[in-house]
N, C-alpha and C positions, 0 to 999 in steps of 0.2 A: 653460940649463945649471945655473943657480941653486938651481931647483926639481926638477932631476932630469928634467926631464920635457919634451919636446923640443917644436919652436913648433907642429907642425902639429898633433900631439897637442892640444896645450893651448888652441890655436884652435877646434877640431874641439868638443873638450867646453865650449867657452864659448859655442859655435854654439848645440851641443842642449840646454844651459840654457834658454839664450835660445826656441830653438822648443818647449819643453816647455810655458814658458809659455804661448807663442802659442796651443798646442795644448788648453789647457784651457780656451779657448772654442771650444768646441767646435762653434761656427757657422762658424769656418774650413776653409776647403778645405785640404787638404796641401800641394798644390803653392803656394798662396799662401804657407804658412810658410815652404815652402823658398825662396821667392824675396826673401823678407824676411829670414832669418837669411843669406844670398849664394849658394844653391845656383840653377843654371839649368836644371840637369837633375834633375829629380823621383827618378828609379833611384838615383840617387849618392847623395840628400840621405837616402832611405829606405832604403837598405844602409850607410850612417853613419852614420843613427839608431838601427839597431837593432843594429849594432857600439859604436856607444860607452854606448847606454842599456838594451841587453836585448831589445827588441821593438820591432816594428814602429811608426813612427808613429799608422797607423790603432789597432791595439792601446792603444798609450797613450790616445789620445783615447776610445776606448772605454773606458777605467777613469776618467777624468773626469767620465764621464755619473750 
């Protein structure tokens, strides 16, 4: 309530920080990140990614390269 900004919200972009990182080694799998920032289902983790950051996982890691 503090920050305006509600917990699953603010979870959710603390996650995709967190896997953005992961994501610019780009020797990771996807579904690995997802399982390391808490996501068990791949679909969810990569229609959250690209809701909360713009693009697709794969897309990201493609401008890493």
């Amino acid at each position: 309530e503090e920050t305006g900004t509600g917990f699953v919200r603010c979870l959710n972009e603390k996650r995709m920080e967190r896997a953005k990182g992961l994501l610019a080694d780009v020797s990771r799998k996807i579904y690995e990140v997802a399982e390391q920032v808490g996501y068990k289902d791949i679909t969810y983790f990569s229609a959250t990614f690209k809701k909360v950051v713009g693009m697709s996982p794969s897309e990201y890691q493609d401008t890493c390269r």
